[in-house]
C-alpha positions, 0 to 999 in steps of 0.5 A: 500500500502506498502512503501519499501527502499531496500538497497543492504547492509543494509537490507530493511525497509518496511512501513505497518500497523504494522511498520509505513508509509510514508506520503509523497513523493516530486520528485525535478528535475532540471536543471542548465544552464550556462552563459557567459559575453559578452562585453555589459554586458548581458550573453549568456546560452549556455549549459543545464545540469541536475541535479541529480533527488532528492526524499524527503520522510516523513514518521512515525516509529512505533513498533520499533526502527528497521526501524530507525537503518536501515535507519541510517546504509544506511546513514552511509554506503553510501548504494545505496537503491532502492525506491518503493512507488508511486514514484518508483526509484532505485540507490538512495543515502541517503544524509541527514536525519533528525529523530525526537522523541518525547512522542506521539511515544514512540517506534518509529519517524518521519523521513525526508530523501533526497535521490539522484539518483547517476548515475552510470558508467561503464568504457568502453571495446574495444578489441585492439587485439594483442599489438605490441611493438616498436622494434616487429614492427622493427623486432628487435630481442633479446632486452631486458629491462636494466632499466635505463642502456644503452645497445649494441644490436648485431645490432649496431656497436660498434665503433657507440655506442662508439662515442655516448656515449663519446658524453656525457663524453665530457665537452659541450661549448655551455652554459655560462661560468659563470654558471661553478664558481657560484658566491653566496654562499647563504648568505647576 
């Protein structure tokens, strides 16, 4: 049986005969629950959520250090790479691995590899249709955006536009008087 990690960047390493083998394959799957005091000092779960599914992989390098440079650059690349063994699983990320050499393998290793199903999403579409602006659904005409300057439309009377603006010349009485002349300089 041949073990395969495929990775949609980095190219795929094949586990035959000639190139090595995995020796083992663990599934961790697990849950977390959380919990809330209450006022007796015992808790109360309310909320289950998974965790990402983990595989841990075992497994010898032979012939080579080829496969080794591939499973490091999937690592370093943050490669999404699809498993096929016993285990068959796809959108895995290496998390940690771990490469051991030594003189019985002269050309190759032992490796130990955590892979992460990442989960991925897409965002969501829906077809508003056509978007109607403020002033089209006004039936306003002929407006156009000035920024941050105020301007008169032909449909606002001048004489209005002049009272609101001098609204805002005007010297207001309504906040504090001793906020005009401050008092601390800052100092001391």
């Amino acid at each position: 049986m041949a073990y395969v990690l495929e990775g949609r960047k980095c190219g795929t390493v094949r586990f035959e005969p000639d190139s090595g083998t995995i020796q083992k394959e663990s599934a961790a799957k697990s849950s977390k629950m959380t919990s809330n005091a209450i006022e007796t000092g015992s808790t109360i779960e309310d909320h289950v959520y998974r965790n990402p599914e983990q595989i841990q992989l075992n497994g010898v390098i032979i012939g080579g250090m080829d496969g080794y440079n591939i499973l490091n650059s999937m690592w370093k690349q943050r490669d999404i790479v699809t498993y096929i063994g016993r285990l068959r699983e796809n959108n895995l990320i290496i998390t940690n691995i771990k490469f051991d050499v030594d003189k019985s393998n002269r050309d190759g290793c032992v490796f130990s590899a955590m892979l992460q199903k990442a989960n991925i999403v897409s965002s969501a579409y829906a077809d508003i249709g056509i978007v109607q602006t403020m002033s089209m659904q006004d039936g306003v005409t002929g407006v156009k955006a000035e920024g941050m300057k105020t301007t008169v439309h032909a449909g606002i009377m001048s004489s209005a536009y002049a009272k609101y603006t001098e609204s805002y010349n005007r010297q207001s009485n309504n906040g504090p008087n001793a906020r005009r002349t401050a008092s601390y300089n800052g100092l001391g």
